[in-house]
Each structure stands twice: as C-alpha cells, then as structure tokens.
C-alpha positions as CSV (number, residue, x, y, z in Angstrom):
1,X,60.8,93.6,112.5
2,X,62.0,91.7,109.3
3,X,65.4,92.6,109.6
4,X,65.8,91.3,112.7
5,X,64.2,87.9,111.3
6,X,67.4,86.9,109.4
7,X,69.8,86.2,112.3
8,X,70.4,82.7,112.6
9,X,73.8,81.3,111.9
10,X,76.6,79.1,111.7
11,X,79.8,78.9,111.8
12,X,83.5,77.5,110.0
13,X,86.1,80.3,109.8
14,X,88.4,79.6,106.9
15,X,90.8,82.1,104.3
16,X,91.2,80.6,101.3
17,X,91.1,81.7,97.6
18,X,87.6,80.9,95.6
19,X,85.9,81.9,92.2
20,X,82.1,83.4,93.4
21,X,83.3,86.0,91.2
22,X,80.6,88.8,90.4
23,X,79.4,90.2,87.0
24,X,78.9,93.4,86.8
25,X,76.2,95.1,84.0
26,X,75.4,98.3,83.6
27,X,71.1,97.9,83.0
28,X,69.7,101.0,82.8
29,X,69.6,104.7,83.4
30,X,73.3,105.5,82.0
31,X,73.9,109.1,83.6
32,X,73.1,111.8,80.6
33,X,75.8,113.7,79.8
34,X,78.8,111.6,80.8
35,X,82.4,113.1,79.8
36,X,83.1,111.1,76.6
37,X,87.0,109.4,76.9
38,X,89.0,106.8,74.9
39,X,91.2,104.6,76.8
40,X,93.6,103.3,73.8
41,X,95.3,99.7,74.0
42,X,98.7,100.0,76.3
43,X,101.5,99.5,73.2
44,X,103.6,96.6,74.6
45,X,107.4,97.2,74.3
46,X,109.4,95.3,71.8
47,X,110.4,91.7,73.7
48,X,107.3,92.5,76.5
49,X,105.7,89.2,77.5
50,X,102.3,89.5,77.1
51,X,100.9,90.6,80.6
52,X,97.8,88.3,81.8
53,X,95.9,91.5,82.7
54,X,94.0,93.9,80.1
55,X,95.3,97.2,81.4
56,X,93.5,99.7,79.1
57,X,90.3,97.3,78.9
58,X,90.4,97.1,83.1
59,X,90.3,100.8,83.3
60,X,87.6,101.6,80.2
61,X,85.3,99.1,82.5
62,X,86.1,101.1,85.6
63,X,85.5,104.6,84.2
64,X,81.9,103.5,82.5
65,X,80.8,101.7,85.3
66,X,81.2,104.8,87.7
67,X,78.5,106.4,85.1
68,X,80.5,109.4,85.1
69,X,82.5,108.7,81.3
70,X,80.8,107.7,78.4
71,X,83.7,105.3,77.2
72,X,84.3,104.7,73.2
73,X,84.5,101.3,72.1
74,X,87.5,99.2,71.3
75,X,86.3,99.2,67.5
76,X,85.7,102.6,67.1
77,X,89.3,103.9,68.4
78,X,90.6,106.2,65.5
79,X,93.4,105.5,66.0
80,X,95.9,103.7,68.6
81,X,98.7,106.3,69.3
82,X,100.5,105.4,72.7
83,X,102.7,108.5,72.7
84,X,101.6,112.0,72.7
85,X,103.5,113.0,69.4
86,X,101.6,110.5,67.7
87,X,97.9,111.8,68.0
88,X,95.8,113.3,65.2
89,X,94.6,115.8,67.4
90,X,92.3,117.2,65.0
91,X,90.7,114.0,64.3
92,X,89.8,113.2,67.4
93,X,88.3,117.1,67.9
94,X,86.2,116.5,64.7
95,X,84.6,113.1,66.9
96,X,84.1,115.3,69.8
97,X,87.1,113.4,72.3
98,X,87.9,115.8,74.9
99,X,90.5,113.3,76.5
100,X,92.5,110.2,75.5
101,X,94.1,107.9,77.7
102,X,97.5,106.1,75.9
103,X,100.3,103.7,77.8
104,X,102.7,101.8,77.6
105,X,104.0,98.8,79.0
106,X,107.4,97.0,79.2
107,X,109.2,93.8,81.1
108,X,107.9,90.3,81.9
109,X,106.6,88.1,84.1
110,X,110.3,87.3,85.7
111,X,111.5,90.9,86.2
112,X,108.2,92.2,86.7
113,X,106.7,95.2,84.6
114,X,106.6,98.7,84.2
115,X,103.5,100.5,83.2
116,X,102.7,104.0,82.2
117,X,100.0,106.1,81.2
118,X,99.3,109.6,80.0
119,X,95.4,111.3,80.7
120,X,95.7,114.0,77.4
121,X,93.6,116.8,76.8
122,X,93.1,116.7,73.3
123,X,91.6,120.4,72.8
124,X,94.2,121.8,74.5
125,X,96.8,119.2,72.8
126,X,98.1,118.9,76.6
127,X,99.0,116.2,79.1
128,X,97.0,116.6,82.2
129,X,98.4,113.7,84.6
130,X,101.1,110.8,83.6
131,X,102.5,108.0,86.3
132,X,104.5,105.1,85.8
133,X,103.9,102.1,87.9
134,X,106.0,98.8,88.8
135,X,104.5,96.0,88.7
136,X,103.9,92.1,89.4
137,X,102.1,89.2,87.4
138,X,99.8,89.7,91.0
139,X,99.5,93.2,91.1
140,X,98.7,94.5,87.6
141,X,95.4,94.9,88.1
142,X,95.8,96.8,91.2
143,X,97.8,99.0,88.8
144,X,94.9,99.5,86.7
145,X,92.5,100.1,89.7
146,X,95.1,103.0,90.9
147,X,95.5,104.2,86.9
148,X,91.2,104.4,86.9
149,X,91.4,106.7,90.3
150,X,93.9,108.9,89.0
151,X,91.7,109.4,85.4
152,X,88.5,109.7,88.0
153,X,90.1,112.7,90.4
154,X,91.6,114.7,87.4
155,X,88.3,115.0,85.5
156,X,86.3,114.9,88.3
157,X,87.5,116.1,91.6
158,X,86.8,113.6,93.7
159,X,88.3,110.4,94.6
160,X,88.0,107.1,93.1
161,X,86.7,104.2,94.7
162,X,88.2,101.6,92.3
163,X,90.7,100.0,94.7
164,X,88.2,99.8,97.5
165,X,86.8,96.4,98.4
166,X,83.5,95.1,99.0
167,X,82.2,91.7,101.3
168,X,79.2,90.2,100.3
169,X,77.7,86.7,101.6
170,X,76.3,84.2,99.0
171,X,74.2,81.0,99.5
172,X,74.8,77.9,97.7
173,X,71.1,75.8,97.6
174,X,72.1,72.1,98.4
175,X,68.8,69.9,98.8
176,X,68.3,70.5,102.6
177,X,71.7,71.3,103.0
178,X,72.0,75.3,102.1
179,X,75.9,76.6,102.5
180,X,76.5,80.2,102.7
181,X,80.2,81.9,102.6
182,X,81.0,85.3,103.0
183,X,83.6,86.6,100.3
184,X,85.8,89.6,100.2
185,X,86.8,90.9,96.6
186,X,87.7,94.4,94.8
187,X,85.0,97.0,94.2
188,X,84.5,95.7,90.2
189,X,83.6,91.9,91.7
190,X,87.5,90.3,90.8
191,X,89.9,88.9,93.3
192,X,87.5,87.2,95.3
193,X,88.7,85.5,98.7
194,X,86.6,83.5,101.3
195,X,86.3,84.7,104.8
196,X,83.8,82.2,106.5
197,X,82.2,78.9,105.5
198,X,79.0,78.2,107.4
199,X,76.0,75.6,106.7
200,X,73.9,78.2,108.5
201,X,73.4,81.6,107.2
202,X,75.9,85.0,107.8
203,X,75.1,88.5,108.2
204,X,75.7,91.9,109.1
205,X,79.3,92.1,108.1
206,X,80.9,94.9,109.2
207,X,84.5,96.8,108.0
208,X,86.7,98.6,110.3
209,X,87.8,101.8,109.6
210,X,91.4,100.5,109.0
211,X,90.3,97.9,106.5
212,X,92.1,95.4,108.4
213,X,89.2,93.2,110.6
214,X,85.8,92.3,109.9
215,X,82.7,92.1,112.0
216,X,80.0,90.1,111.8
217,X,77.5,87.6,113.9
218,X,77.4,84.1,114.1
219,X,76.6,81.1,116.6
220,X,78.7,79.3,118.8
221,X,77.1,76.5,120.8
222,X,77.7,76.4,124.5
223,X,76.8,73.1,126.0
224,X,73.5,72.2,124.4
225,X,72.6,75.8,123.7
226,X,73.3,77.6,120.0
227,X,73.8,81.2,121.5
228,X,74.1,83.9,118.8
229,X,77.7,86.0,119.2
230,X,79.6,88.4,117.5
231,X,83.0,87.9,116.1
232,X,85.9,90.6,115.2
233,X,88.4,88.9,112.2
234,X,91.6,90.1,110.7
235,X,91.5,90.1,107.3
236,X,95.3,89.5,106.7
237,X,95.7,86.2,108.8
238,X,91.9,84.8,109.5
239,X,92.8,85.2,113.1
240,X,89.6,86.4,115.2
241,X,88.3,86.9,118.4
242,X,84.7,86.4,119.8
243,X,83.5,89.9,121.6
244,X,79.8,89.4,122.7
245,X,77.9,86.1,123.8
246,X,75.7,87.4,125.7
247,X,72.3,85.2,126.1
248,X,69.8,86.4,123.3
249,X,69.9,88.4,120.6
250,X,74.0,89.5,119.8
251,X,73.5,91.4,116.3
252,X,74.1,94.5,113.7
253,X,77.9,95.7,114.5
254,X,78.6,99.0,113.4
255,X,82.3,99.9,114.3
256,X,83.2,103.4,115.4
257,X,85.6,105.8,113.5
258,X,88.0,105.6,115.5
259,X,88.3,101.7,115.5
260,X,87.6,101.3,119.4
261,X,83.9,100.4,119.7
262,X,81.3,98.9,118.4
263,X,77.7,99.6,118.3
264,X,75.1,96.6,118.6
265,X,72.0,95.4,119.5
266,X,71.7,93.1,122.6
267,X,68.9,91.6,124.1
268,X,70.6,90.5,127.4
269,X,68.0,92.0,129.6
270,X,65.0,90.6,127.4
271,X,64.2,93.4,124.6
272,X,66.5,94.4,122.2
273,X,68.3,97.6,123.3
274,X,71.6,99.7,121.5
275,X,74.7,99.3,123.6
276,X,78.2,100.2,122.8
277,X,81.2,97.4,123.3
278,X,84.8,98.5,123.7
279,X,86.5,96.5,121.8
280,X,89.5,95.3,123.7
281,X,88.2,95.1,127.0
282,X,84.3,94.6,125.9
283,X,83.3,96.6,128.3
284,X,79.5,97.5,127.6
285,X,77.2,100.5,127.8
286,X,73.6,100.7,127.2
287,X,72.1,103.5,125.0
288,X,68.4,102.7,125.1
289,X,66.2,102.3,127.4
290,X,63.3,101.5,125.5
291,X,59.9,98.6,125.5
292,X,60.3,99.0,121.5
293,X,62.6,97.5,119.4
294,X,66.4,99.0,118.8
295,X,68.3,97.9,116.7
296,X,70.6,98.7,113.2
297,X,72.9,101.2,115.2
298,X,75.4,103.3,112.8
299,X,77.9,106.0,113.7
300,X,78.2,109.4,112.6
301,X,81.4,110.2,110.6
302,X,82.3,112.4,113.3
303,X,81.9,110.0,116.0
304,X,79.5,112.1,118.1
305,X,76.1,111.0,117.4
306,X,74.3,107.5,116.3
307,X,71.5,106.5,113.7
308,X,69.2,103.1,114.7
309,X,66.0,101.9,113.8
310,X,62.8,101.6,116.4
311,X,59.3,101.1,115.9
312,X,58.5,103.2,119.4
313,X,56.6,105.2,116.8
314,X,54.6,101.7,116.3
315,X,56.0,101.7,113.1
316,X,59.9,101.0,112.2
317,X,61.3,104.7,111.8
318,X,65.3,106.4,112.0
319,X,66.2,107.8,115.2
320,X,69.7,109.8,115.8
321,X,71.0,110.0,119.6
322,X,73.8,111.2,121.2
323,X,76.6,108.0,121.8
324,X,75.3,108.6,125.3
325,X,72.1,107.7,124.4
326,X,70.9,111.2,125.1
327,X,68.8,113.6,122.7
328,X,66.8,110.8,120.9
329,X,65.4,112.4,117.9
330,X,63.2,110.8,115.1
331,X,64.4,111.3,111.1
332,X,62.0,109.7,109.6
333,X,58.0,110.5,109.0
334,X,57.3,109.4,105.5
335,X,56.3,106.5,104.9
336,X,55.1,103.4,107.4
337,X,58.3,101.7,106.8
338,X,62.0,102.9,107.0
339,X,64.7,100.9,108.3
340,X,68.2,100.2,107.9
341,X,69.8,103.8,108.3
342,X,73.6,104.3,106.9
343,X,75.4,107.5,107.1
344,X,77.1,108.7,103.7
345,X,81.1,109.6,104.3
346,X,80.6,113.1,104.5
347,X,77.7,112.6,106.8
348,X,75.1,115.0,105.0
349,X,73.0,112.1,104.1
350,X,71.4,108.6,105.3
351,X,70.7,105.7,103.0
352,X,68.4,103.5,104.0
353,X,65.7,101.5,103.3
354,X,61.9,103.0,102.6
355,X,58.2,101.4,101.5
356,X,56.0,99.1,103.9
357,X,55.5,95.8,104.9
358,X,55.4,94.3,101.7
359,X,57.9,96.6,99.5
360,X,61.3,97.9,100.4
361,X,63.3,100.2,98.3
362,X,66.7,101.9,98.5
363,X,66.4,105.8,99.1
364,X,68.7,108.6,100.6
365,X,67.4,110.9,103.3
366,X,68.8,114.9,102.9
367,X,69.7,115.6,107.1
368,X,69.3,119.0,106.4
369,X,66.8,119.6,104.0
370,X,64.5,116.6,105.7
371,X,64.1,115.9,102.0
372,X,63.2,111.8,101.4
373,X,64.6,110.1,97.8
374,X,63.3,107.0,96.3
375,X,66.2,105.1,94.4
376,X,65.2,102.1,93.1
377,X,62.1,100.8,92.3
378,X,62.5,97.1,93.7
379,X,60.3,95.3,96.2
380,X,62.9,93.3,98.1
381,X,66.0,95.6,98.4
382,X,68.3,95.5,101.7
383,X,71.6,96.0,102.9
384,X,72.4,99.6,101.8
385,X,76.0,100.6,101.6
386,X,78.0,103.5,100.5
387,X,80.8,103.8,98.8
388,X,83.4,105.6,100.6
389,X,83.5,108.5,97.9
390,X,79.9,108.8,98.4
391,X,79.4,108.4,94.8
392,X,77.1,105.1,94.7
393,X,75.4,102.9,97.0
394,X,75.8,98.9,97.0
395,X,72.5,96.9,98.0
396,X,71.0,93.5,98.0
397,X,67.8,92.7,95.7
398,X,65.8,89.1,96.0
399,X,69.2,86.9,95.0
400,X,71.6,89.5,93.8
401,X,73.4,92.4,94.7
402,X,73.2,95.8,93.1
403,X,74.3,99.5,93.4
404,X,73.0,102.9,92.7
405,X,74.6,106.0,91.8
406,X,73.5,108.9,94.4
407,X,71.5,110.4,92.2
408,X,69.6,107.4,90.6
409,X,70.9,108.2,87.1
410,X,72.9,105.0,86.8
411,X,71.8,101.1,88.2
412,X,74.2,98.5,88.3
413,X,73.6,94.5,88.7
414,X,76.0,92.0,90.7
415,X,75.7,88.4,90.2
416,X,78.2,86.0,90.3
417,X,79.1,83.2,87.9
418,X,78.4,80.4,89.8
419,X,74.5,79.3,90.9
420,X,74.4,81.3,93.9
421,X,72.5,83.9,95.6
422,X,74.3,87.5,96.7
423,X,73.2,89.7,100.1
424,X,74.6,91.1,102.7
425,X,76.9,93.8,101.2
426,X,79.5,95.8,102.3
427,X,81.6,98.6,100.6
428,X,84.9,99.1,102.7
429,X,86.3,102.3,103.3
430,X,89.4,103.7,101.7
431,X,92.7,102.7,102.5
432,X,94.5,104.5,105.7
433,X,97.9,104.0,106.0
C-alpha cells in the first residue's frame, strides 16, 4: 500500500529555534459572498515605541485567509478612525462596510504594551465586542492571533483557529545527503521551532489532545539492526520517551481523546495488524485479526469507535470498528482507492484521501448521508488534517503543503521560504487548560 511505503527514518532529537517559515497564498476559489470588514491601522499612543509586530495587518491576513471576510485593502481605508466617536458612519454605509475593526496601542518594549480593539457595527453605529490585552515584544502576535478569534466567533459563531499550531516535516535535498526536520509553528506558518533533525526521513506526527507531546516514528538501531519505533516528545522541554520497538513495522500513531493510548499499526506477528498501546505502561492489545493490511488507525471524537484503512476488500477501503476490534464495518465503496481516514472534531465527517493508484485527492466522506466529496483536484495529495474548528483541512501536495476549506470554496498554498519540500502535516487541537 503506498502509504505504508514511506516509513523509513532516522533520528537526532533537538528544540531549537529555525526560519523554515511558510508562505501562505490564497490561489483560487475565494468563498463567494464573504462578510466584507475593514481592519484599520492600531493608532499608536503619543511616546509608544513602535511595536515590531503589525497588529491590524496580522489580523486583516487572519480573517481573509479563513475565506470567511472579504478584507478591504490598506489603500482603500476611508478613513483611519481608532475611536468610535470618530467614524463617518455614513461613509462607510455608502461603501457597503457592515463592520470596522479600530485599536489602539500604548507602552514600549521595556514596560511592555497594552493593546485594544473594538469589532463596530457600523449600520447599527454599535460596538459589538472590545478587549484590551497586555502584552510583550514576544507575545504581540499571539495578541493578534487571540484579537482574529474574537472578530471570527462574533460574526460567525464558531471558534477561531488562529492560535492553533500546526507540525509539518520538510526535506532539505543535499547531493546524496537528503536532511529532513520536523517543525512546529502557528496555524498562519510564523514562529516556527524545530522538533527533530534526521538525515533519514520523518513521518506520521501525531498531537495529543493536551497539545503538550508529540508522536511520531522513527529508527533506533539495536545492535546491527535499524528497527523502526515510535517515540512520544514533550513539546515544552524536548524530553521524550520511546513506546514501541517491536521487530517490524512500528507506525501511524493516532492518540486517544483522552490522552492514554495510542492506536498503531504493528507488524510483530508478521502482517500488519491495529493494536492499541497504553501509554505509560505500553501495554498492548490487538484489534485485527486480519491476512490484509491494517493500518492508518484514527479515533472517534467520542473515544468509542476507530477508523483504519485495509485492502481485505482487495482494494485499500475505510473501515470503522469498535476499540475492541468488534463490529468491523466498511465506509467506503466509491472509488478503487481511499485511504488515509481522519475524523472531523465534531465527528460527523472523515477526510481522507480518494482516486486510484496513480491519482490521490483530498475529499470528505458525510457518515450519515454516505455521501463522498472530491476537494481538490491534485494527483499527489496526502496527509489530510483538520483544523480543530472543523472549518478547513491542512494536506500535503507533491513538495508543499496546502489546505482546503470544508466546502472547497477556498484553496490555500504552504511553502516555505527556504529550498525545501513540505509533508506530513498536522493541525493541533485547541488549547485545554
């Protein structure tokens, strides 16, 4: 199965800071009907040293790259107001501006800053949310993350996913000697930090629920042998623990909600089964008892059923099972290829990669309806993804990454600065206190 062709790594666990920073570019399909805003300048308070972050120009990004705002430019403000009394209301009626975003912004680099902003209604000449923030040279644009999720739930309901995170693994092409890293960074492709360092390649990186660890496979070497294993890593100190060596194939963590287990394929006993690993004791239990292949396990929101990938069928199709490994049920019956299955938050919903053996392409499966929905029109997508809102889905395409909005309306391209190619994404859930 060609997902199960791209396990072979290496290792060299380091945390560092690094620049593989990604680009991101709206190009093509920009969601009709998108709520028109203007996100004015933040005025700087008299003796305010000038902040090294773009507040207003951070948050304008934000909102149009969701594909839910049809942002005015910079140049075509009508005006800069950054105080309710001071808007033309009626101007900005006559231009069809339902809402205005103004702030403010005082302090310094020593003391640290204050920000504000107001979200105005300008038809009914109201304010509709206003916060103030403090705030460090490090954290302003955090600030401006948090300020883009408040904007995003008051106009449209549901959360924003702008101070989420994402992992991704790029390869650096060196002759004969390829490097590959795997990089953590914010949901718009800034911040980026280096997990892992390895002259072989990484994969299947994997969040916890708590956003605090990492899984993912790599290979140790135990006495002459390079054995395939699969490590657990704290984000916040680097520190990590190795949970499955088992001889063959250790691959495709998929943590639990609750944070206790992982799912995984293992081929221990010679064919590659589903088992479940407790975490802190790695206990195992085997799912599948199966001569086909099982493998890409995922976990239903609610903990009680699982999602894999088998070609029993003679062809790789979705299965769901109970965590026992009872009830196995197949999903999938369009189509000679679909592969890859990952629940959406709410758990309505798989994404998960559809075509044949010589094109793959990002689509959503309805549970309910049965109903199967083409994305992208790719030939080499993988790695689907959700964002934890449920809004878009993150992917990898030939030697960049993408994402998609849920309803296909709005396409997105990641690439990074440097000469590198991007897989292997991950969108991490929301922060749980």
């Amino acid at each position: 199965m060609r997902t199960l062709m791209l396990c072979l790594l290496g290792y060299f666990a380091i945390l560092s800071q690094a620049h593989a920073i990604l680009n991101i570019d709206i190009v093509g399909g920009k969601e009709e009907g998108g709520q028109p805003i203007a996100v004015v300048p933040f005025k700087l308070r008299v003796g305010t040293q000038q902040p090294n972050q773009n507040i207003a120009n951070i948050v304008s990004n934000n909102l149009y790259r969701s594909g839910r705002f049809a942002t005015m430019p910079s140049h075509q403000l009508l005006e800069q107001p950054y105080k309710s009394t001071q808007i033309s209301y009626s101007r900005w009626q006559a231009a069809g501006m339902p809402h205005l975003v103004i702030g403010r912004i005082a302090g310094g680099v020593v003391r640290g800053y204050t920000v504000e902003f107001e979200l105005i209604d300008v038809y009914k000449r109201q304010r509709l949310i206003g916060f103030r923030y403090n705030a460090t040279t490090e954290n302003l644009r955090q600030v401006a993350h948090q300020i883009s999720n408040e904007i995003y739930q008051a106009l449209t309901g549901k959360r924003g996913i702008f101070t989420t995170q994402i992992v991704y693994v790029t390869l650096q092409r060196r002759g004969k000697q390829n490097q590959y890293h795997l990089y953590l960074a914010d949901a718009d492709g800034a911040n980026p930090r280096l997990m892992l360092r390895s002259s072989e390649p990484i994969f299947s990186p994997s969040w916890s629920p708590d956003k605090r660890h990492l899984a993912y496979v790599t290979y140790d070497r135990f006495n002459s042998e390079k054995r395939m294993v699969v490590y657990i890593q704290e984000i916040r100190t680097g520190r990590r623990v190795r949970v499955s060596a088992q001889p063959g194939m250790n691959t495709a963590p998929a943590w639990s909600p609750d944070g206790t287990r992982l799912a995984l394929t293992l081929s221990r006993d010679g064919n590659p089964e589903i088992y479940i690993i407790e975490v802190y004791d790695h206990a195992l239990t085997r799912l599948t008892h199966d001569p086909a292949i099982d493998t890409e396990p995922d976990w239903a929101p609610d903990g009680k059923s699982l999602v894999f990938t088998s070609d029993r069928s003679g062809q790789p199709q979705i299965y769901r099972m109970s965590t026992s490994g009872r009830s196995v049920q197949r999903l999938t019956f369009q189509g000679s290829y679909n592969a890859r299955p990952r629940y959406s938050p709410d758990g309505t919903q798989l994404a998960l990669l559809h075509g044949n053996h010589q094109r793959y392409q990002i689509a959503v499966l309805n549970l309910k309806t049965k109903h199967l929905k083409t994305l992208t029109q790719n030939t080499l997508d993988e790695s689907p993804s959700f964002a934890p809102n449920g809004s878009m889905i993150i992917y990898s395409t030939g030697s960049e990454l993408a994402a998609v909005s849920i309803d296909g309306r709005v396409h997105q391209r990641l690439a990074t600065s440097m000469n590198e190619e991007v897989r292997e994404p991950a969108w991490s859930p929301f922060y749980q206190k």
